[in-house]
C-alpha positions as CSV (number, residue, x, y, z in Angstrom):
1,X,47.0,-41.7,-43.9
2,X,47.2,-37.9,-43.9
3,X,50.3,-36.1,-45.6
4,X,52.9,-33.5,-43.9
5,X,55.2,-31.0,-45.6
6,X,58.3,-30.6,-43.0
7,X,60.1,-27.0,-43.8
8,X,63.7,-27.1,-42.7
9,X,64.9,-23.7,-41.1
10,X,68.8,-22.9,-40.6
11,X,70.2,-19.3,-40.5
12,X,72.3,-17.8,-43.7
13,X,75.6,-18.6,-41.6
14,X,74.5,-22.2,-41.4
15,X,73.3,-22.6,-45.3
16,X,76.9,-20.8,-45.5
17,X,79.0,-23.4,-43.6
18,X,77.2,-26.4,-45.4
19,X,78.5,-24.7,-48.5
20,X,81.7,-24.2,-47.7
21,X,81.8,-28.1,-46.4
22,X,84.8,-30.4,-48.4
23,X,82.5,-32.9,-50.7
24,X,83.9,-35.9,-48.2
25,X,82.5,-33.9,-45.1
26,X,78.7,-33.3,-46.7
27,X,78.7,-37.1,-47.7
28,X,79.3,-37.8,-44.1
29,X,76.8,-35.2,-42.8
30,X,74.2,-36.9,-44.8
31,X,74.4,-40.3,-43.2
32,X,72.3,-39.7,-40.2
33,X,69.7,-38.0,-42.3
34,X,69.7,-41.6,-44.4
35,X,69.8,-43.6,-40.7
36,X,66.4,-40.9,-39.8
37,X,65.0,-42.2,-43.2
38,X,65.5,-45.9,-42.7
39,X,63.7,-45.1,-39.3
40,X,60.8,-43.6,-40.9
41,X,60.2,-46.2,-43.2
42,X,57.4,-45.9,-45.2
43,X,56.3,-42.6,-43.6
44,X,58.9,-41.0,-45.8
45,X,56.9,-40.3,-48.6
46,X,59.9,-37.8,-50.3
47,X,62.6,-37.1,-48.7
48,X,62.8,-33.8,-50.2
49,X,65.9,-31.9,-51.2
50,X,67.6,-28.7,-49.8
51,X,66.2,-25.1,-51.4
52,X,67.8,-22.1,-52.3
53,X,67.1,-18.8,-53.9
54,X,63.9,-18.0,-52.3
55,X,62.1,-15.6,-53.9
56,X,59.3,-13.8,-52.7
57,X,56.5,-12.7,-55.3
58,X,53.6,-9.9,-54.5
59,X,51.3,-8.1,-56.3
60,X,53.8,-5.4,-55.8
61,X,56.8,-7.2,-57.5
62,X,59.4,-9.6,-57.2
63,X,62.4,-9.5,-54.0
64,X,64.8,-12.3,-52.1
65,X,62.4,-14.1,-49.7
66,X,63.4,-13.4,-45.9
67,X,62.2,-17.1,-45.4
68,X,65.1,-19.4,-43.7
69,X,63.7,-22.5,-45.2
70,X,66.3,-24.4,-46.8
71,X,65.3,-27.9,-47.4
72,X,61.8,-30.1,-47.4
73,X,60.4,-33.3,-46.7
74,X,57.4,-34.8,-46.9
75,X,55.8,-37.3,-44.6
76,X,52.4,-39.7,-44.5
77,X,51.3,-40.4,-41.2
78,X,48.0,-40.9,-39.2
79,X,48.1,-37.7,-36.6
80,X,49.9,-34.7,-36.3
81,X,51.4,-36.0,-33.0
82,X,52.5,-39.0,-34.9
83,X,54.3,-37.0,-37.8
84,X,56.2,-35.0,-34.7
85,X,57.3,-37.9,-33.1
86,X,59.1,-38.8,-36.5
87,X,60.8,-35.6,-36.5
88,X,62.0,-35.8,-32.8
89,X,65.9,-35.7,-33.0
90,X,66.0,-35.2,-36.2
91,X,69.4,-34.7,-37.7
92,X,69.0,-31.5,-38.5
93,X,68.3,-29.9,-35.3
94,X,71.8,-31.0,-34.4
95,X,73.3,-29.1,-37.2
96,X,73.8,-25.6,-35.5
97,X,71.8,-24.5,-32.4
98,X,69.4,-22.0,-34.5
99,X,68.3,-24.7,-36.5
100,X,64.4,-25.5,-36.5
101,X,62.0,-28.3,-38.2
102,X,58.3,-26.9,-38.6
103,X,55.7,-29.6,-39.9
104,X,52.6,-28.6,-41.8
105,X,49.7,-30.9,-42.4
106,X,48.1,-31.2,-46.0
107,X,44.6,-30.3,-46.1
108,X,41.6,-31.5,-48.5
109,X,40.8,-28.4,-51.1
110,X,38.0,-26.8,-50.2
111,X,35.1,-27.8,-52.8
112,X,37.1,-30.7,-54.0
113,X,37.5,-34.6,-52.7
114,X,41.3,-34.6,-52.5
């Protein structure tokens, strides 16, 4: 099985509005993310948690990353095409229409086994 990082993308105003959301309201925003889970089964490796403070770090210092990532996951799965079809209608591409799910697969380190 090959493994997948999915990066969660949502604008500031829709990390903003999840914020602002009553404690009763995120609980129920969360259960079709647990239904997508049960669906995956054991291709849900981690089901991640949502990020925050991104910061950006250069040779030429430190600044607020410009990234909209705001939560992971990571998935095991035999193809690419098989780790998308996971992430078809997900939950979060129904949270606000800007909302996007981008899927990377892990690849061996060069020189190494792994």
């Amino acid at each position: 099985m090959k493994k997948f990082i999915v990066l969660y993308h949502a604008s500031s105003a829709a990390a903003e509005k999840m914020a602002a959301a009553s404690p009763e309201d995120m609980k129920k925003g969360m259960e079709p993310w647990m239904a997508w889970a049960q669906k995956c089964g054991s291709g849900l490796v981690d089901m991640g948690t949502p990020l925050g403070n991104g910061q950006k770090v250069t040779k030429a210092g430190i600044s607020p990353s410009n990234k909209d990532v705001v939560g992971y996951s990571v998935l095991q799965a035999e193809s690419m095409e098989e780790a998308v079809e996971m992430l078809k209608a997900h939950p979060h591409l129904d949270w606000v229409d800007s909302c996007e799910v981008e899927v990377h697969e892990c690849l061996a380190l060069p020189g190494s086994d792994r």
